[in-house]
C-alpha positions, 0 to 999 in steps of 0.5 A, spaced: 500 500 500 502 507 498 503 511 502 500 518 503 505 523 501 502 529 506 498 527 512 497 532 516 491 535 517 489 539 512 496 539 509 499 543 503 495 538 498 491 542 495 484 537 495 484 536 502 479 538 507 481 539 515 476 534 518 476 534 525 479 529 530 473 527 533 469 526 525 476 522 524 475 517 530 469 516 529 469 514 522 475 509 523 471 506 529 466 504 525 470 501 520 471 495 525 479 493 523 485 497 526 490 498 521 497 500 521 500 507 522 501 508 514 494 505 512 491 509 516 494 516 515 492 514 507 485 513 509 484 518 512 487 522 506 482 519 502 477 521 507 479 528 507 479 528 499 472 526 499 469 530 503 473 535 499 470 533 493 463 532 495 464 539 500 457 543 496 453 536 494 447 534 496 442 527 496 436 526 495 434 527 502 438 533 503 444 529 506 451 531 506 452 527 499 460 525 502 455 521 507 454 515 501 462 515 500 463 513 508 457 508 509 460 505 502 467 504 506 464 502 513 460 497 509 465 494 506 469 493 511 465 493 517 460 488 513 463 485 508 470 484 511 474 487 507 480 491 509 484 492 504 487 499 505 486 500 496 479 498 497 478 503 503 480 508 499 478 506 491 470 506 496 471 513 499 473 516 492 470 512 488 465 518 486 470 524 486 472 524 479 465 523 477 461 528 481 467 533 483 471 538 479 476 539 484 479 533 484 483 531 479 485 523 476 492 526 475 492 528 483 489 520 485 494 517 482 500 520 484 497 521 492 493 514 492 497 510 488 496 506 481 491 502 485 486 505 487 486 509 480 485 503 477 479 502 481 476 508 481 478 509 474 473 504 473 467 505 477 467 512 473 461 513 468 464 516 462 461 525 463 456 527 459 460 532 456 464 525 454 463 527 445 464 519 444 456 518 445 451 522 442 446 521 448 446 518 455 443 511 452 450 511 448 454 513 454 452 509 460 450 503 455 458 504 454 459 504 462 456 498 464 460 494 458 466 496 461 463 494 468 462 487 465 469 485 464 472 489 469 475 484 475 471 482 481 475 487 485 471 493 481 465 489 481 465 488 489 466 496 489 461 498 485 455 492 489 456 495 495 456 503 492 450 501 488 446 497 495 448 503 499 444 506 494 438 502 493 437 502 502 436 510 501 432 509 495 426 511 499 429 518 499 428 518 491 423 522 487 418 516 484 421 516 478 428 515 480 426 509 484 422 506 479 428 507 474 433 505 479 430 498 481 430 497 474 437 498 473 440 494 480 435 488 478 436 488 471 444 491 471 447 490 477 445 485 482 448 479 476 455 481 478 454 477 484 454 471 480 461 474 478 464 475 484 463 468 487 469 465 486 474 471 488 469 473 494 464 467 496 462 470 502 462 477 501 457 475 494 452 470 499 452 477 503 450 482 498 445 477 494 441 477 501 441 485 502 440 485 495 434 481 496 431 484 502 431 491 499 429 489 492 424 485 495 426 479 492 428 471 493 436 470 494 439 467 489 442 459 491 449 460 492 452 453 490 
């Protein structure tokens, strides 16, 4: 795992958002799993950039949009067990260059390391601006293949943001719950079957959530 180049709180990188120490300790609480002095300064590096990136969004609830980047990080690493710090960080990031323009790839990759670039390179829909696609349909029709040959790792990270979604979904205008629902069951919730081999129980885990939320049978994992 890299290690974060600039720790301190605040510090000279220019993405970097002051977060509080008690903000700070709560966070990696909840996350269930002690990490060596290293690990942890980079996740909290990516915790910082987050909140940074995300410092003027909002949900559909009116939440502070940053709160989706850490319950993806404490749900995948307190529920599904998965401590790898590059994950961590790739679950904390992994709208930054999608929904932010403050932060850029260049400044992940250097600070973060090509791991986690990869990772959050990949769960990073293309912008609308993007003029390979002439609509939206194009674009994420483009997405979601990439999605499908991406590895497991990619797959998982993006199960647990979009079951992060789904468990606020309530929170949504009809219309866009309808169309989500639609696009988990039809899109999403077959990726499972993807990473069984790599991560078995974590896969048995998400199809029951999956299942509940979507009120839906769970899928019999041999």
């Amino acid at each position: 795992m890299r290690k974060a180049k600039d720790i301190s709180n605040g510090g000279p990188i220019p993405f970097a958002a002051a977060a509080s120490l008690k903000e700070m300790q709560i966070f990696l609480r909840a996350l269930g799993h002690s990490f060596s002095p290293a690990d942890e300064d980079l996740i909290k590096l990516a915790f910082r950039t987050a909140k940074a990136g995300h410092s003027d969004q909002f949900r559909d609830s009116s939440a502070p949009y940053f709160v989706h980047c850490v319950d993806t990080a404490i749900m995948l690493c307190r529920d599904l067990g998965i401590t790898d710090p590059t994950m961590i960080c790739a679950s904390l990031l992994h709208d930054t260059l999608e929904d932010s323009l403050i932060v850029p790839k260049k400044l992940i990759k250097i600070f973060f390391g090509w791991e986690v670039y990869q990772l959050v390179m990949a769960v990073t829909k293309p912008k609308r601006s993007d003029q390979r696609f002439g609509n939206d349909d194009e674009r994420h029709r483009f997405y979601f293949q990439q999605l499908k040959k991406a590895g497991a790792r990619v797959k998982l990270l993006k199960l647990v943001d979009r079951l992060q979604n789904i468990r606020t979904l309530s929170n949504c205008e009809p219309a866009k719950r309808v169309r989500k629902r639609k696009e988990t069951i039809r899109i999403y919730r077959p990726l499972i079957a993807d990473i069984r081999a790599d991560f078995p129980k974590q896969a048995r885990w998400l199809d029951q959530q999956f299942a509940f939320w979507l009120g839906q049978k769970p899928i019999r994992m041999v």
